[in-house]
C-alpha positions in Angstrom: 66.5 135.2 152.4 65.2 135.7 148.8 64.9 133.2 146.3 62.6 132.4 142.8 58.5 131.9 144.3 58.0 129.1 142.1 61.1 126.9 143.5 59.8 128.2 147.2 56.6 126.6 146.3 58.1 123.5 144.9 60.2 123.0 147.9 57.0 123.8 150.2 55.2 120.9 148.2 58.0 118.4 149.1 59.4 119.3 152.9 58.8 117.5 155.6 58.2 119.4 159.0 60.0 116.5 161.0 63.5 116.7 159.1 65.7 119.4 160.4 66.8 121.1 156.9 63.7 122.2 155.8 63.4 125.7 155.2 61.7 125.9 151.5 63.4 129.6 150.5 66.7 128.2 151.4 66.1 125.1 149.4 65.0 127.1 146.9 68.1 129.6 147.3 70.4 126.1 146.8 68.9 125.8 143.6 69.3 128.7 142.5 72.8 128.2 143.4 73.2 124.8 141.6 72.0 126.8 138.5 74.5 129.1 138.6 77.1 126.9 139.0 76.0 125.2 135.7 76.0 128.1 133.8 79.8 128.9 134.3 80.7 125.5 133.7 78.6 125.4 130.6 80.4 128.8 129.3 83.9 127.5 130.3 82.6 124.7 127.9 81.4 127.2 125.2 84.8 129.0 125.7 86.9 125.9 125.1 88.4 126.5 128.0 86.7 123.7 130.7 89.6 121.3 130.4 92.4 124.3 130.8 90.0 125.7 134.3 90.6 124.2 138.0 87.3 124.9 139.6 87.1 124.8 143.6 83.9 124.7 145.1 83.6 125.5 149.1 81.8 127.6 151.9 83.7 129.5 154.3 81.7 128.3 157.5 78.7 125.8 158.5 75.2 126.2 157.9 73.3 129.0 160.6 70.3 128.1 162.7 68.1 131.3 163.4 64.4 131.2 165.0 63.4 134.7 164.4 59.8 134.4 162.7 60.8 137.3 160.1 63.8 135.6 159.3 62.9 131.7 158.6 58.9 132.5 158.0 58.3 130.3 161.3 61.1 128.2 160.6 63.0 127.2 163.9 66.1 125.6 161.8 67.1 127.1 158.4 69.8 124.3 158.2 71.3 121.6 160.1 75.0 120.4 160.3 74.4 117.6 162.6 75.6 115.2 164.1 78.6 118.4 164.4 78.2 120.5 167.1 78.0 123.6 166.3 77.0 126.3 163.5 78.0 129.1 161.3 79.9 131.9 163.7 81.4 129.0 166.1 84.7 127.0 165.8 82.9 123.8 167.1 82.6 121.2 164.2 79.8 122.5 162.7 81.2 125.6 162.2 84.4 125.2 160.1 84.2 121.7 159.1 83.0 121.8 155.3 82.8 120.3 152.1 85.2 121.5 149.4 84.7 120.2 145.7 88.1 120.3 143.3 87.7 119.7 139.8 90.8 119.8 138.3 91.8 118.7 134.9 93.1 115.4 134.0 92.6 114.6 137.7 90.2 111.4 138.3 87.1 112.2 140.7 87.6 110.8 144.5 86.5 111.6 148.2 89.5 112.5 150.4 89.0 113.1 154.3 92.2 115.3 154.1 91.9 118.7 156.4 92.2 121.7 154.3 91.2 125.1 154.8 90.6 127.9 152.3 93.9 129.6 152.9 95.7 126.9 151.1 94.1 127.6 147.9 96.4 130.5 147.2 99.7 128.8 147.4 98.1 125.9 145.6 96.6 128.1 142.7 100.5 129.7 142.5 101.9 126.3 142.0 99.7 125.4 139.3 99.9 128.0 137.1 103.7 128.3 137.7 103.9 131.3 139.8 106.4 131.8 143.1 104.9 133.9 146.2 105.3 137.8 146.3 108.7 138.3 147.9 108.0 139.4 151.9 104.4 137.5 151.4 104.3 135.0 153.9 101.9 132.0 153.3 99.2 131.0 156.0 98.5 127.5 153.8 100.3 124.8 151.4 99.9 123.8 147.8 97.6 120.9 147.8 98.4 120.4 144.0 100.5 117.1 144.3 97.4 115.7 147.1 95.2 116.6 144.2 97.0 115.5 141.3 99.3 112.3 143.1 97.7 111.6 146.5 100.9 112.6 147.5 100.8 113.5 151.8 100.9 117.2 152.3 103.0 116.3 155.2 101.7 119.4 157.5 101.9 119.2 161.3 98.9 120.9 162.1 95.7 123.2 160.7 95.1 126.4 162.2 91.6 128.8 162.3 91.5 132.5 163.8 88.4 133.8 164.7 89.0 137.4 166.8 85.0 137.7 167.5 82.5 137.2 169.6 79.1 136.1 169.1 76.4 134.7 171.2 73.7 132.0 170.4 72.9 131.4 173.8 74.8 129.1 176.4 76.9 127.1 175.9 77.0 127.1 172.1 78.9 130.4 171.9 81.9 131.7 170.5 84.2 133.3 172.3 86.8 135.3 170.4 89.9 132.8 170.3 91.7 130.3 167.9 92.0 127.2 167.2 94.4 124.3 166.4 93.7 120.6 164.9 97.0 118.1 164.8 95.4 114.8 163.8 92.2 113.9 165.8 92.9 116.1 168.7 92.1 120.0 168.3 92.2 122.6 171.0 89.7 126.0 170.9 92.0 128.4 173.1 90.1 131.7 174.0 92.0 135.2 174.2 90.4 135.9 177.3 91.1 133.2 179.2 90.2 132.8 183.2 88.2 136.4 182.6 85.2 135.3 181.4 82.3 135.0 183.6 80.2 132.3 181.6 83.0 130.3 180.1 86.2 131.1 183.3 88.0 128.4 181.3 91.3 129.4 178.8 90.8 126.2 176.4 89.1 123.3 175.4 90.2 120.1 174.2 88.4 117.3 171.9 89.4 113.9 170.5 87.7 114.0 167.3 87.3 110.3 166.9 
């Protein structure tokens, strides 16, 4: 992690060691971010293009908790995604439930609680600019440009994730190498291995997320 020393000190003048996102050089690292983020918008702006540019803001996974001393300078959370279960590397809550920020001309600002994932940007950026898929290109995602622009239901059964890896955080909150499915509050984690794990000898997991 490496960000500007002065915003590592400012951060390190204003955390508080009882509240769990308070790592100063990731803090600072936001920032730093933010920043950046300004500076496009503000040439869009200088370009004359802001009002002709859809801009989509997102992360593709939660936030990740380490506690190696070299890693967090004796940090034992870098970040916290509670009250999810979960973290960067998992397909709990935590892990691939993010925000996503759409700024989209002529559109009026407003918070949605629809499920989206980052493959529907693609057949939603094709829509907008007019363009059809590549023949014998399949699409994983929809257009969300008439959600965006009307509100409009993207009428879509379900929401799928793939995650083929495995990675370990120490059990239970480990991935196993699997997929997963959401249809309205329920969503199912089903594992590729199955009944052959020794830790986990369970093929899926169900939660009502309500």
């Amino acid at each position: 992690y490496e960000a500007k020393q002065d915003y590592i000190e400012y951060f390190n003048s204003t955390r508080n060691d009882q509240d769990p996102q308070n790592f100063a050089v990731y803090a600072a690292m936001i920032k730093s971010l933010d920043e950046g983020v300004g500076r496009i918008i503000s040439e869009l702006k200088a370009q004359g293009v802001y009002e002709d540019t859809i801009i989509i803001f997102t992360s593709d996974n939660g936030g990740i908790r380490m506690g190696d001393d070299d890693k967090t300078l004796g940090n034992k959370i870098i970040t916290s995604m509670r009250p999810l279960r979960g973290e960067k590397t998992t397909t709990y809550e935590g892990g691939i439930r993010v925000p996503t920020i759409v700024r989209w001309p002529g559109v009026a600002p407003r918070i949605s609680d629809e499920v989206v994932v980052t493959h529907d940007f693609y057949p939603t950026l094709l829509e907008a600019v007019g363009l059809s898929p590549l023949a014998g290109n399949p699409l994983d995602g929809v257009s969300l440009k008439s959600y965006i622009c009307d509100e409009t239901p993207t009428e879509r059964e379900f929401v799928t994730w793939f995650f083929p890896h495995y990675t370990v955080f120490g059990s239970p909150e480990w991935n196993r190498s699997g997929a997963v499915i959401r249809k309205d509050k329920w969503k199912l984690r089903h594992f590729w291995d199955g009944l052959d794990n020794p830790m986990q000898p369970w093929p899926c997991e169900l939660y009502d997320l309500d």
